[in-house]
C-alpha atoms as an extended CHARMM CRD file, in Angstrom:
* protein
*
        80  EXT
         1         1  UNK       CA             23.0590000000      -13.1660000000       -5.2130000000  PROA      1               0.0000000000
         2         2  UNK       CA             20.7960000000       -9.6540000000       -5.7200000000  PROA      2               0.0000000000
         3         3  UNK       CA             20.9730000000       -7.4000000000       -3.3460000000  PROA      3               0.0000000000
         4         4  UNK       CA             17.8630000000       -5.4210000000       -2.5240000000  PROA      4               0.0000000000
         5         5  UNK       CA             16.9680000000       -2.3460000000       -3.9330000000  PROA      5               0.0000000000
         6         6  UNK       CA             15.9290000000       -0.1330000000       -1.5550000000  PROA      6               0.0000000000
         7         7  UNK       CA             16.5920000000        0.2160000000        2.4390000000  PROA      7               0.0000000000
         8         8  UNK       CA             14.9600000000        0.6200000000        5.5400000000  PROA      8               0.0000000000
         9         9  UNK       CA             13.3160000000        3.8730000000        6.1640000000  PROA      9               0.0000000000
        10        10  UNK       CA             13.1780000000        4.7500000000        2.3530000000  PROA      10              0.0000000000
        11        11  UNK       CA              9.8140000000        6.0540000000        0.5590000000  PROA      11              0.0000000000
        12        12  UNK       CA              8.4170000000        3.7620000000       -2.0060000000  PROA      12              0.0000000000
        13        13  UNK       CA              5.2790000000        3.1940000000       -3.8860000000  PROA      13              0.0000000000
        14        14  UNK       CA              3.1440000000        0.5970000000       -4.7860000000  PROA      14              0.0000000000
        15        15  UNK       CA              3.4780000000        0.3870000000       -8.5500000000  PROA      15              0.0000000000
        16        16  UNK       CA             -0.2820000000       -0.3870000000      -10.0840000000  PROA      16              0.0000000000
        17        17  UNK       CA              0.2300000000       -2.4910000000      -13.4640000000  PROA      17              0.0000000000
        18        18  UNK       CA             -0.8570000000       -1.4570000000      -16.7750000000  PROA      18              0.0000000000
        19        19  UNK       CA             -3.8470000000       -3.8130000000      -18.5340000000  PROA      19              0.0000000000
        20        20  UNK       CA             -1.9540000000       -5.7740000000      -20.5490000000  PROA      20              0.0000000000
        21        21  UNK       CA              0.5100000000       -6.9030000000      -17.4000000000  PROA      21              0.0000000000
        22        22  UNK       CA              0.1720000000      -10.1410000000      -16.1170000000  PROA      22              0.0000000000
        23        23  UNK       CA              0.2330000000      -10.1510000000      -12.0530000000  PROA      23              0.0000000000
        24        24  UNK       CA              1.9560000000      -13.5300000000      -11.5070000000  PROA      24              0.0000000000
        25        25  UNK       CA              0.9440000000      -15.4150000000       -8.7340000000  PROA      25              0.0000000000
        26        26  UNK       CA              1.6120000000      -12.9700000000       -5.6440000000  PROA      26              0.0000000000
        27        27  UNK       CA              0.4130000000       -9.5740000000       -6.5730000000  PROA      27              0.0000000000
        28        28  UNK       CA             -0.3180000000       -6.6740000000       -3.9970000000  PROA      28              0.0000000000
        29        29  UNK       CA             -3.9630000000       -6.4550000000       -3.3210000000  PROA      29              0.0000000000
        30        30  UNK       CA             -5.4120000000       -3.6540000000       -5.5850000000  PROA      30              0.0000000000
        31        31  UNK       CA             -6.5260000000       -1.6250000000       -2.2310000000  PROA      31              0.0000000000
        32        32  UNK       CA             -2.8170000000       -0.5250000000       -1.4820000000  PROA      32              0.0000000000
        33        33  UNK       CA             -1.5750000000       -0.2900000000       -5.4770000000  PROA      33              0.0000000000
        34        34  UNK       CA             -0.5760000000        3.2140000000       -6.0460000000  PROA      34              0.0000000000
        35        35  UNK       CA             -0.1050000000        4.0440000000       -2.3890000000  PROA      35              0.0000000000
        36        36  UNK       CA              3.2220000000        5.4750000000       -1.0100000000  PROA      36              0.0000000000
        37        37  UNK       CA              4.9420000000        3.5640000000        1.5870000000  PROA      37              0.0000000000
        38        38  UNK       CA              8.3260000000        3.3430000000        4.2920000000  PROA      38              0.0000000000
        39        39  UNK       CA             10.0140000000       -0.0760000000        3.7360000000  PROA      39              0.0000000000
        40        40  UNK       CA             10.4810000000       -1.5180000000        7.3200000000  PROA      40              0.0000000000
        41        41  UNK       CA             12.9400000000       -4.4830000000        6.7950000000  PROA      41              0.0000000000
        42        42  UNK       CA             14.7410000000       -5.5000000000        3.3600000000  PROA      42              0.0000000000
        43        43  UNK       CA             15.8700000000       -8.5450000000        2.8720000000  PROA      43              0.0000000000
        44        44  UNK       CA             16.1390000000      -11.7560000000        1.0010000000  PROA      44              0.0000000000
        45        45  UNK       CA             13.2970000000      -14.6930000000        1.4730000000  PROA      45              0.0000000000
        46        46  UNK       CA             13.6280000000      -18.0570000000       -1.1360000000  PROA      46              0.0000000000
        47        47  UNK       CA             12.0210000000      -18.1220000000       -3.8640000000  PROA      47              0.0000000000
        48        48  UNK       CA             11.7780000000      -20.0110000000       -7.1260000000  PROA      48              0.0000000000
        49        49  UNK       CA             14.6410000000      -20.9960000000       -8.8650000000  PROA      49              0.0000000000
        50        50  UNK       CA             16.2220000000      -18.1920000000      -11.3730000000  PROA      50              0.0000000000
        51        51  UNK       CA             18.5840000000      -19.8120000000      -14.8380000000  PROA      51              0.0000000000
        52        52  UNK       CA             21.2490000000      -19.0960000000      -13.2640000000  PROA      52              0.0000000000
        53        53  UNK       CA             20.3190000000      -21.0420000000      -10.0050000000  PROA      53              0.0000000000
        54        54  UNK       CA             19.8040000000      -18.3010000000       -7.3970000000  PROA      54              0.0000000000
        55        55  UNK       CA             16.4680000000      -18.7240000000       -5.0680000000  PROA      55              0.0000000000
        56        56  UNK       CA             17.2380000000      -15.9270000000       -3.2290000000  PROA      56              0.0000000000
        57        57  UNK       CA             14.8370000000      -12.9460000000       -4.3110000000  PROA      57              0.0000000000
        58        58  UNK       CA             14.8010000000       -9.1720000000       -2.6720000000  PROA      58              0.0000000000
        59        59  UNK       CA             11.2240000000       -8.9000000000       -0.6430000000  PROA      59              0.0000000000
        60        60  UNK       CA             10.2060000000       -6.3000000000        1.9750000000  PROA      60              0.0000000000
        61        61  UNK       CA              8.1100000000       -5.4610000000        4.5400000000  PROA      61              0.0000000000
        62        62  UNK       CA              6.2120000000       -2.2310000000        4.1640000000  PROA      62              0.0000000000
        63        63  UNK       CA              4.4330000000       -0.0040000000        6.4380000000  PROA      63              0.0000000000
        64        64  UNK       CA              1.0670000000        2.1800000000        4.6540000000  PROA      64              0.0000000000
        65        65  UNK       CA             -0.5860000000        4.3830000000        7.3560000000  PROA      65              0.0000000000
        66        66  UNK       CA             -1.7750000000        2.8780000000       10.0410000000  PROA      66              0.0000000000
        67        67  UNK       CA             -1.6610000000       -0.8010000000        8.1480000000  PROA      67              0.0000000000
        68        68  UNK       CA              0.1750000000       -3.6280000000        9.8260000000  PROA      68              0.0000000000
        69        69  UNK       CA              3.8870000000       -4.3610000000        7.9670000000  PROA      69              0.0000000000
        70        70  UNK       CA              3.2460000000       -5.9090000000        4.7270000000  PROA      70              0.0000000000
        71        71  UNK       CA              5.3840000000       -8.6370000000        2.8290000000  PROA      71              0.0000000000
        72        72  UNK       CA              5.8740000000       -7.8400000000       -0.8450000000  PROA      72              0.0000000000
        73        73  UNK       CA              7.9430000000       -8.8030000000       -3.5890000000  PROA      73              0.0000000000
        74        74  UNK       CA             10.8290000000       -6.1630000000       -4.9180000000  PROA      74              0.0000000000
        75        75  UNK       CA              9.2100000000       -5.6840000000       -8.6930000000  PROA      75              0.0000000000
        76        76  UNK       CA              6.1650000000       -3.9570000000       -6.6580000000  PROA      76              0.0000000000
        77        77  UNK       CA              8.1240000000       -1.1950000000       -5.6500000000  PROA      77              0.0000000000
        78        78  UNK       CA              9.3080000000        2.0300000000       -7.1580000000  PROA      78              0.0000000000
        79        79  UNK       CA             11.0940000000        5.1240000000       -6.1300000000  PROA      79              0.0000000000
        80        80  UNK       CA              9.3830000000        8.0960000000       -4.4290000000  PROA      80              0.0000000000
């Protein structure tokens, strides 16, 4: 099972794609892409199925500014 990434507490961004990317069928909404953020909770939620049969996927909530916690997937998020 993955473990995630980062903690609570630590400083992340919002990684904005390049053009040729393709978002897959939860991206962040372009308004917060790019924006730096404290992760809240980490965790695992269920997801799809990976090859080698694991659901469980890393996901956070985040906190930008004054914004209400927001749920995103792991590959989102990048180091300060």
């Amino acid at each position: 099972m993955k473990r995630p990434k980062f903690q609570s507490l630590d400083l992340v961004r919002v990684r904005t794609p390049d053009k040729t990317e393709k978002l897959g069928a939860n991206p962040p909404g372009t308004l917060i892409m790019g924006k730096t953020a404290t992760v809240e909770i980490a965790g695992l939620i269920s997801g799809a199925a990976s090859t080698d049969g694991d659901s469980m996927t890393p996901a956070y909530y985040i906190r930008i500014d004054n914004h209400p916690p927001i749920l995103i997937d792991e590959r989102w998020l990048e180091p300060v």
